[in-house]
PyMOL Python script that loads the backbone (N, CA, C, O; Angstrom):
from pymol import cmd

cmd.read_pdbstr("""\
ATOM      1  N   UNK A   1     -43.810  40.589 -20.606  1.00  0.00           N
ATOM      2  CA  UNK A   1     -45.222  40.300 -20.375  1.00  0.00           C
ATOM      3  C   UNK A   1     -45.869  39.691 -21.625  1.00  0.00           C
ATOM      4  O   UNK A   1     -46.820  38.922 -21.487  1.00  0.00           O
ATOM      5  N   UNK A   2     -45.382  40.011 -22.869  1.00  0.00           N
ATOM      6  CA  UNK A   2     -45.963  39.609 -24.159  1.00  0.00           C
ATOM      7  C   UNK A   2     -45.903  38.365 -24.056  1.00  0.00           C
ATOM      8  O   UNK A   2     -46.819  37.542 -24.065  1.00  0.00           O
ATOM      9  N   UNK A   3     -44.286  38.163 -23.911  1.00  0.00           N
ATOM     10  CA  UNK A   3     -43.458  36.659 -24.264  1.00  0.00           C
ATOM     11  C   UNK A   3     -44.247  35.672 -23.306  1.00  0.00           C
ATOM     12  O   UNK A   3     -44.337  34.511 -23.707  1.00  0.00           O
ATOM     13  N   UNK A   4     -44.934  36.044 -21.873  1.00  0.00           N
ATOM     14  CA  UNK A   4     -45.738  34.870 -20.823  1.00  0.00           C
ATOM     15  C   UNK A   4     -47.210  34.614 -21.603  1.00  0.00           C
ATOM     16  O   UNK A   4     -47.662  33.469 -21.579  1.00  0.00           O
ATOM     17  N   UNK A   5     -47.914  35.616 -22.252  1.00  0.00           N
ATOM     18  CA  UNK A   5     -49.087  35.709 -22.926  1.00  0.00           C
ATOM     19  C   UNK A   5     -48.966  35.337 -23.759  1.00  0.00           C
ATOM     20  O   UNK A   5     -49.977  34.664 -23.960  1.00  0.00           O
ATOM     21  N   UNK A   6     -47.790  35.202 -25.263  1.00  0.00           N
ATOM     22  CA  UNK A   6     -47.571  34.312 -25.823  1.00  0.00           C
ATOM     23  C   UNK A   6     -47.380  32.769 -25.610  1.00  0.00           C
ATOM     24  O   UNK A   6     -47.858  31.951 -26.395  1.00  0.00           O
ATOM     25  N   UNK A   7     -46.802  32.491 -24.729  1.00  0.00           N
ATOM     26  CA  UNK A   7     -46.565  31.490 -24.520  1.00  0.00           C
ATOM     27  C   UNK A   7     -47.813  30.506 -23.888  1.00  0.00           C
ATOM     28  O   UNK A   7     -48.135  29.397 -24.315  1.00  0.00           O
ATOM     29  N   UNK A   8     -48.444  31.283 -22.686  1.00  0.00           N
ATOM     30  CA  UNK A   8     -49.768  30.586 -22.413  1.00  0.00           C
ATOM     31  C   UNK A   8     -50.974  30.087 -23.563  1.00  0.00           C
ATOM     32  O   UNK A   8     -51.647  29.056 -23.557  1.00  0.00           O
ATOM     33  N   UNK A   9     -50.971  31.146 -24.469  1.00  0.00           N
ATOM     34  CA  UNK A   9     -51.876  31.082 -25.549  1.00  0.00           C
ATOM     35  C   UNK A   9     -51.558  29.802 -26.702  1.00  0.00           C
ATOM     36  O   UNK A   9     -52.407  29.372 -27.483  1.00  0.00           O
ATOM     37  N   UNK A  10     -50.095  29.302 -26.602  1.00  0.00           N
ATOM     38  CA  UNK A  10     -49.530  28.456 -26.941  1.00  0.00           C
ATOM     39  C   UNK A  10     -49.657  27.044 -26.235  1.00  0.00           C
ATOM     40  O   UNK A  10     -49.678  25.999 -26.887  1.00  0.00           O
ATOM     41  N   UNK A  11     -49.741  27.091 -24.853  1.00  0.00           N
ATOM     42  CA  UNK A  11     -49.561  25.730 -23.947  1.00  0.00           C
ATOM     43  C   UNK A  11     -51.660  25.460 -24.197  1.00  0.00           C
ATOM     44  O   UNK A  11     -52.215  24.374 -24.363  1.00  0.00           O
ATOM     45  N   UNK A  12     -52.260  26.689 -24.140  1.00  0.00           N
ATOM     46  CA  UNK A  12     -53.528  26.661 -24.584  1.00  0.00           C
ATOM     47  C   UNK A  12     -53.748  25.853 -25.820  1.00  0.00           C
ATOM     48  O   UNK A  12     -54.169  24.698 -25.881  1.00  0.00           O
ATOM     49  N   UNK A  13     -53.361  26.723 -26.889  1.00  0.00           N
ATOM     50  CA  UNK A  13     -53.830  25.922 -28.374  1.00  0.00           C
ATOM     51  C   UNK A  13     -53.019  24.683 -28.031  1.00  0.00           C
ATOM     52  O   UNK A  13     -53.660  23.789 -28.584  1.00  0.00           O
ATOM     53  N   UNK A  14     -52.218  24.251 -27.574  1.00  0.00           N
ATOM     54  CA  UNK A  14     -50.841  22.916 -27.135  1.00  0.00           C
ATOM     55  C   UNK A  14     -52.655  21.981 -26.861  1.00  0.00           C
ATOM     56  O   UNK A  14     -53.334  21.291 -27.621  1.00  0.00           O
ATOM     57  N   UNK A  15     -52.851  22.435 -25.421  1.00  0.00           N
ATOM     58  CA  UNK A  15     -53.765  21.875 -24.548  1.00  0.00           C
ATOM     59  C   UNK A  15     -54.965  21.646 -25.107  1.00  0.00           C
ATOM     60  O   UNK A  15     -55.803  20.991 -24.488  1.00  0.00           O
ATOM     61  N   UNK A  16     -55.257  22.219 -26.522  1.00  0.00           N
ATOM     62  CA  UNK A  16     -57.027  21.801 -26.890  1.00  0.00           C
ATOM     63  C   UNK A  16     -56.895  20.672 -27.685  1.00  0.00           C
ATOM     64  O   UNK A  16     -57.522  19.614 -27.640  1.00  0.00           O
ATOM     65  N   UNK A  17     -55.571  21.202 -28.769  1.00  0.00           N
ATOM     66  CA  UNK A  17     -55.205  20.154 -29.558  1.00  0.00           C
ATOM     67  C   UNK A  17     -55.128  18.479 -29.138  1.00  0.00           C
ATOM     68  O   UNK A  17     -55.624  17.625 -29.873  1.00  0.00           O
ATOM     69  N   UNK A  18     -54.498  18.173 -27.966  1.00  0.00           N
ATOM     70  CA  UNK A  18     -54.140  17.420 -27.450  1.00  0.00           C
ATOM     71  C   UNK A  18     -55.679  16.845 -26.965  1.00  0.00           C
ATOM     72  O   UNK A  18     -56.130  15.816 -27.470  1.00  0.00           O
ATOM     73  N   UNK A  19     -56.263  17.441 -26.168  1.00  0.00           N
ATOM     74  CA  UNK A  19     -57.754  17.059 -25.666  1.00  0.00           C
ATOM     75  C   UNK A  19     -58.373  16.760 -27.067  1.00  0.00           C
ATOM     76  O   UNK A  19     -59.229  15.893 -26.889  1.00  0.00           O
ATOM     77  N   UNK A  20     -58.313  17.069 -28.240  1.00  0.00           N
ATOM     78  CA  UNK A  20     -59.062  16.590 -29.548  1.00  0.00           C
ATOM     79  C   UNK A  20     -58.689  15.295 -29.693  1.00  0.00           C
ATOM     80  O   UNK A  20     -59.457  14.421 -30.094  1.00  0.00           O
ATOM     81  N   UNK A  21     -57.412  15.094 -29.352  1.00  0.00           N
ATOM     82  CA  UNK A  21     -57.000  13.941 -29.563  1.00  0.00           C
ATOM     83  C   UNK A  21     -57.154  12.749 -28.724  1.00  0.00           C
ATOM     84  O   UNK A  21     -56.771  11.612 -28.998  1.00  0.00           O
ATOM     85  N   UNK A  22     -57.855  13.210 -27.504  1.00  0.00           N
ATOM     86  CA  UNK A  22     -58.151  12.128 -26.374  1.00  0.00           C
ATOM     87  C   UNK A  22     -56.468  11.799 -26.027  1.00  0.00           C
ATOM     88  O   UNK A  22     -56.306  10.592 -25.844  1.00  0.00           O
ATOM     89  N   UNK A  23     -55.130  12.648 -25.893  1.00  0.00           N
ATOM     90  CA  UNK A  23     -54.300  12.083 -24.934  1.00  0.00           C
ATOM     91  C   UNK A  23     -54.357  12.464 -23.433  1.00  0.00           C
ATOM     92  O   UNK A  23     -54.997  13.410 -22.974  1.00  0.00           O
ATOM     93  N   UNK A  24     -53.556  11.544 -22.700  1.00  0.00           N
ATOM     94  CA  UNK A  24     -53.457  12.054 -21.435  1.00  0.00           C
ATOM     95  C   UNK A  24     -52.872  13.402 -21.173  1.00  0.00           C
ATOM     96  O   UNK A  24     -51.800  13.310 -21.771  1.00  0.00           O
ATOM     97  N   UNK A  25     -52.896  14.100 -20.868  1.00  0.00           N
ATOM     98  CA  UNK A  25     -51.831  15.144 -21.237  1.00  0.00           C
ATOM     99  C   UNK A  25     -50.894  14.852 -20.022  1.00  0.00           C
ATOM    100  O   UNK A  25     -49.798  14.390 -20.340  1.00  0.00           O
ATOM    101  N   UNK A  26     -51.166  15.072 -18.435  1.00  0.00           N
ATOM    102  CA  UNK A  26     -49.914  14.408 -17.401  1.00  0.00           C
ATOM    103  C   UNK A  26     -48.806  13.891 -17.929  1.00  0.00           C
ATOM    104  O   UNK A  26     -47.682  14.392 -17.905  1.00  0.00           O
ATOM    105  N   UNK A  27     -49.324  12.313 -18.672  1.00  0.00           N
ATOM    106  CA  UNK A  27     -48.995  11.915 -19.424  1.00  0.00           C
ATOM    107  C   UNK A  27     -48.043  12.457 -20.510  1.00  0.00           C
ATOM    108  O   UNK A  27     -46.893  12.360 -20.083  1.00  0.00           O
ATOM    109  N   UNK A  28     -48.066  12.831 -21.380  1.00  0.00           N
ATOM    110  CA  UNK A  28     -47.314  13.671 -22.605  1.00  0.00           C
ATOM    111  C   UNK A  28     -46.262  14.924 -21.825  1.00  0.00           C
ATOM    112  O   UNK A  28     -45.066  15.148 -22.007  1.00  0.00           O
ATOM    113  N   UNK A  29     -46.898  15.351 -21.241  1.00  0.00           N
ATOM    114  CA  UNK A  29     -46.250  16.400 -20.957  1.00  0.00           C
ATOM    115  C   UNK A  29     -44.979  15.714 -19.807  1.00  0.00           C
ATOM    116  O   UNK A  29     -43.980  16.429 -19.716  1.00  0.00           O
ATOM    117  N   UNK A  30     -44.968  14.551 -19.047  1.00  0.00           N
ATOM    118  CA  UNK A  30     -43.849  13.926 -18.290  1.00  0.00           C
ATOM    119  C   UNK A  30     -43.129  13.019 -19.309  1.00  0.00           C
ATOM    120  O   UNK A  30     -41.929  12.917 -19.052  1.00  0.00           O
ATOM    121  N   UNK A  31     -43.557  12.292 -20.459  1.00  0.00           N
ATOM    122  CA  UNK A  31     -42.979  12.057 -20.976  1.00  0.00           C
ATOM    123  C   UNK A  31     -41.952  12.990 -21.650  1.00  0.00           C
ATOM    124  O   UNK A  31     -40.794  12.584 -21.743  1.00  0.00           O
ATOM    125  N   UNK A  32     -42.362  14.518 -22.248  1.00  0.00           N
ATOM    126  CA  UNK A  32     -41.296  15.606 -22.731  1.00  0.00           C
ATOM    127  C   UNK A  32     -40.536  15.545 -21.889  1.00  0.00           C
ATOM    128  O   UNK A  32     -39.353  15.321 -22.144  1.00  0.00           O
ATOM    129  N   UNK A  33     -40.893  15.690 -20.878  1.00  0.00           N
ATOM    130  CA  UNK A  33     -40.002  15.914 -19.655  1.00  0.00           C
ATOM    131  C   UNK A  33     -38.686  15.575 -19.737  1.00  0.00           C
ATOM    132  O   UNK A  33     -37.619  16.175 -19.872  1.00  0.00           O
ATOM    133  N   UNK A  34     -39.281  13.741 -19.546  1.00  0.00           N
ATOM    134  CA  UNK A  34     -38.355  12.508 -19.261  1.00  0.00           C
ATOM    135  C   UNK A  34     -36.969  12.773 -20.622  1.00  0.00           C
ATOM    136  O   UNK A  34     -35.745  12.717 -20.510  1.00  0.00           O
ATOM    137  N   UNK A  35     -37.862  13.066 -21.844  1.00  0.00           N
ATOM    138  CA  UNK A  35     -36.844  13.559 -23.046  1.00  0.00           C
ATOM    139  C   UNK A  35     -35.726  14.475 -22.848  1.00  0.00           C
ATOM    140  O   UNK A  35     -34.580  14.234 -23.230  1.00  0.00           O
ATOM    141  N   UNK A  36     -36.115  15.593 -22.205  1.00  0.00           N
ATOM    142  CA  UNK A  36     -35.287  16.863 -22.491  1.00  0.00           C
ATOM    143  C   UNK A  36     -34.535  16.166 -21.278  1.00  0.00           C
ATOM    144  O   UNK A  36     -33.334  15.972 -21.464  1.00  0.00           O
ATOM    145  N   UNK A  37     -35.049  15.777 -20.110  1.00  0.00           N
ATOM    146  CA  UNK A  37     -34.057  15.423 -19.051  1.00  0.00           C
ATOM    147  C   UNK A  37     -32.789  14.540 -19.726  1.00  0.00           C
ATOM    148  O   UNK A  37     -31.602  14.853 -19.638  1.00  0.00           O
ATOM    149  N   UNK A  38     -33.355  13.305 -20.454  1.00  0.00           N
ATOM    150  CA  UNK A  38     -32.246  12.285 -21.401  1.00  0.00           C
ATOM    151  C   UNK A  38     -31.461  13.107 -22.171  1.00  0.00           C
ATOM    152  O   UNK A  38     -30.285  13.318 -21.871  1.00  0.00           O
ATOM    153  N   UNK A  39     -32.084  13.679 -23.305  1.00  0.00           N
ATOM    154  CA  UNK A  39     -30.792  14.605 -24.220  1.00  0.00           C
ATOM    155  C   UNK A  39     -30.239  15.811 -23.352  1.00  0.00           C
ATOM    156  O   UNK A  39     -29.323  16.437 -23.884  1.00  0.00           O
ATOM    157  N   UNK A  40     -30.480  16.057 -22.622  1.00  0.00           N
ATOM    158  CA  UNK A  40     -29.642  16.755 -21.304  1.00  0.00           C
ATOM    159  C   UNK A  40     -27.761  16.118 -21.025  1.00  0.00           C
ATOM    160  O   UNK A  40     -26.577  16.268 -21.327  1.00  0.00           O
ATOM    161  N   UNK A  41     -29.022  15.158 -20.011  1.00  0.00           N
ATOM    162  CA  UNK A  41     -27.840  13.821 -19.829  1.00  0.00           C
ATOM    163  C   UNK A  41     -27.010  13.450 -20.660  1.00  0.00           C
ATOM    164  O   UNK A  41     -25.887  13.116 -20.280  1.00  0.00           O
ATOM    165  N   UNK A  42     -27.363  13.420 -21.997  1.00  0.00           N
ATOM    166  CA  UNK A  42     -26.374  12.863 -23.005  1.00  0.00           C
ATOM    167  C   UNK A  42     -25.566  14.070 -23.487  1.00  0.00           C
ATOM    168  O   UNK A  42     -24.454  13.838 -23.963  1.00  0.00           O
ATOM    169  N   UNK A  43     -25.915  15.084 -23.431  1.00  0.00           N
ATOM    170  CA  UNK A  43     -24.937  16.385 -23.843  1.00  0.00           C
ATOM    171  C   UNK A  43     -24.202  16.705 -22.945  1.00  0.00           C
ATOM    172  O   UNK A  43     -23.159  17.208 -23.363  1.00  0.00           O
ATOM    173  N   UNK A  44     -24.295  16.623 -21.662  1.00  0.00           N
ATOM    174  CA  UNK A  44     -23.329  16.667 -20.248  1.00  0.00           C
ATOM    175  C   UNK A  44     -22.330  15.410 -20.751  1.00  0.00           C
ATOM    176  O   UNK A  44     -21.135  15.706 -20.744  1.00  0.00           O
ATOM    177  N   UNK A  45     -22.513  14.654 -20.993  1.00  0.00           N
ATOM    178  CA  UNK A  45     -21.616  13.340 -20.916  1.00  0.00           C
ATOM    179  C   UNK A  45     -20.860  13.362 -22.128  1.00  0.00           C
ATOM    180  O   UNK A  45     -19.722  12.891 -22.139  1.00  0.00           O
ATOM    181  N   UNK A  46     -21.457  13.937 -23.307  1.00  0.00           N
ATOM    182  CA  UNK A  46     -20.297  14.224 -24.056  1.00  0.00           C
ATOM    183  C   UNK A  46     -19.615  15.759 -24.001  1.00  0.00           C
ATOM    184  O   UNK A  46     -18.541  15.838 -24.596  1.00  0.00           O
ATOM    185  N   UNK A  47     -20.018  16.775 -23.473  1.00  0.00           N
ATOM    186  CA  UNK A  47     -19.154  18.010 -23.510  1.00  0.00           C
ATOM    187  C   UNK A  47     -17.731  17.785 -22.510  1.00  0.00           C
ATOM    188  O   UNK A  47     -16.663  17.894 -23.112  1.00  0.00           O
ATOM    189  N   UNK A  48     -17.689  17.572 -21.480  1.00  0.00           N
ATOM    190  CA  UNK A  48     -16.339  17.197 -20.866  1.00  0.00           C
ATOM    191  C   UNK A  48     -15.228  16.467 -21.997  1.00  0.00           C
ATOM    192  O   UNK A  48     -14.170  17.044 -22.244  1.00  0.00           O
ATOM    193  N   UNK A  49     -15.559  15.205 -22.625  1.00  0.00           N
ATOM    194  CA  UNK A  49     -15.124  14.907 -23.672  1.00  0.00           C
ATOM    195  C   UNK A  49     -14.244  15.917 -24.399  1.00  0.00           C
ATOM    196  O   UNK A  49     -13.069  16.277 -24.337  1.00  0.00           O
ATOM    197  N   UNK A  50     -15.609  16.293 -25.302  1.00  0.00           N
ATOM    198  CA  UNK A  50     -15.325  17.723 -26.352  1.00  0.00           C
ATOM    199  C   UNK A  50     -13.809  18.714 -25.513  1.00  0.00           C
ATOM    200  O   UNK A  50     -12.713  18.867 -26.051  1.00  0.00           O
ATOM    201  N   UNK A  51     -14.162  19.176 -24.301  1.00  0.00           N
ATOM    202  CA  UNK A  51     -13.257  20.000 -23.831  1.00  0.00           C
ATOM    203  C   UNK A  51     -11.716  19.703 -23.228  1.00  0.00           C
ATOM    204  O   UNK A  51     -10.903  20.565 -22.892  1.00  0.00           O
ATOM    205  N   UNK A  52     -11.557  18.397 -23.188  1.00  0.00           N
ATOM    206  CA  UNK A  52     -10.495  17.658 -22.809  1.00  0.00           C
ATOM    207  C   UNK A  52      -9.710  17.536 -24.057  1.00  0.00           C
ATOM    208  O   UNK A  52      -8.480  17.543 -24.103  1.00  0.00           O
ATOM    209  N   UNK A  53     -10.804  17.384 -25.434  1.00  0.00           N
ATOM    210  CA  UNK A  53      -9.925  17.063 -26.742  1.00  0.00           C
ATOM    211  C   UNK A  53      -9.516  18.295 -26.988  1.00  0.00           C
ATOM    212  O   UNK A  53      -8.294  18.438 -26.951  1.00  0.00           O
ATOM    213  N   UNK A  54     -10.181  19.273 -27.237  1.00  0.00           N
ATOM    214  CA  UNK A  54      -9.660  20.718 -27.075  1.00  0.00           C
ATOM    215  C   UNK A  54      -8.785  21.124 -26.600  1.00  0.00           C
ATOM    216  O   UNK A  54      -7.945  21.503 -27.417  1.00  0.00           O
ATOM    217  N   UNK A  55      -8.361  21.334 -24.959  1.00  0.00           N
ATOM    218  CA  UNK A  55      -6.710  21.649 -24.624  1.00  0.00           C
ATOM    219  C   UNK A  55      -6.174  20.677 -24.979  1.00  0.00           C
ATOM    220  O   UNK A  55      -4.982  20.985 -24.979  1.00  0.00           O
ATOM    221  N   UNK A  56      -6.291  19.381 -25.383  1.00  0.00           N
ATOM    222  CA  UNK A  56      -4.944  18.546 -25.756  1.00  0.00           C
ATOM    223  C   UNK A  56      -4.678  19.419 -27.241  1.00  0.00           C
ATOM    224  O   UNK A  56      -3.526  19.705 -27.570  1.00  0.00           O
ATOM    225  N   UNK A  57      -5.798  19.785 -28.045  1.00  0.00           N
ATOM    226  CA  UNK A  57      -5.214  20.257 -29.117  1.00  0.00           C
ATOM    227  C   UNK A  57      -4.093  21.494 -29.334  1.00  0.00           C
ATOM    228  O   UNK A  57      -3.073  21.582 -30.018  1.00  0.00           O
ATOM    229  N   UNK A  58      -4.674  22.254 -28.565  1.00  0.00           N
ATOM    230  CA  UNK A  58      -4.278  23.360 -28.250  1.00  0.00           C
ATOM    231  C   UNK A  58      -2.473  23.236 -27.913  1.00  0.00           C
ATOM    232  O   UNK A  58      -1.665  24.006 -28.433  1.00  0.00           O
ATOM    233  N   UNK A  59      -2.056  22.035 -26.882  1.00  0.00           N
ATOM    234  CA  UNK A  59      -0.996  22.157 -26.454  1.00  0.00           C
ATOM    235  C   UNK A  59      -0.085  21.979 -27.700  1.00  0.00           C
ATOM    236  O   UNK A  59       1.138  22.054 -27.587  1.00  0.00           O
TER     237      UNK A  59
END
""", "prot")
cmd.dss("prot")
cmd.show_as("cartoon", "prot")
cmd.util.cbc("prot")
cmd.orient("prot")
C-alpha cells in the first residue's frame, strides 16, 4: 500500500513538473512508452543470441 502511495505522489510531482513546463503529457508519457517498448525489442533480439553462444560453449 506504501509502494502505490509512493508511487502516485511521484507520477504527481512527475505531473506538475511537466505542466510547469507546458509539455503535452499524452504526449511524453507515449513517447516513454514507445522507448521501453524499443529497448524491449532490442533485448529480446539479442538474448536468444546470448543463449545459443552459451550451450555452444558449454559443449
Amino acid at each position: 500500500m506504501r509502494k502505490i502511495s509512493a508511487m502516485l505522489k511521484h507520477l504527481q510531482n512527475t505531473y506538475t513538473k511537466l505542466r510547469r513546463t507546458h509539455v503535452s503529457i499524452p504526449q511524453t508519457i507515449f513517447e516513454d512508452a514507445t522507448k521501453h517498448k524499443n529497448e524491449i525489442n532490442d533485448y529480446q533480439k539479442i538474448q536468444p543470441i546470448n543463449k545459443f553462444e552459451s550451450k555452444n560453449e558449454r559443449r
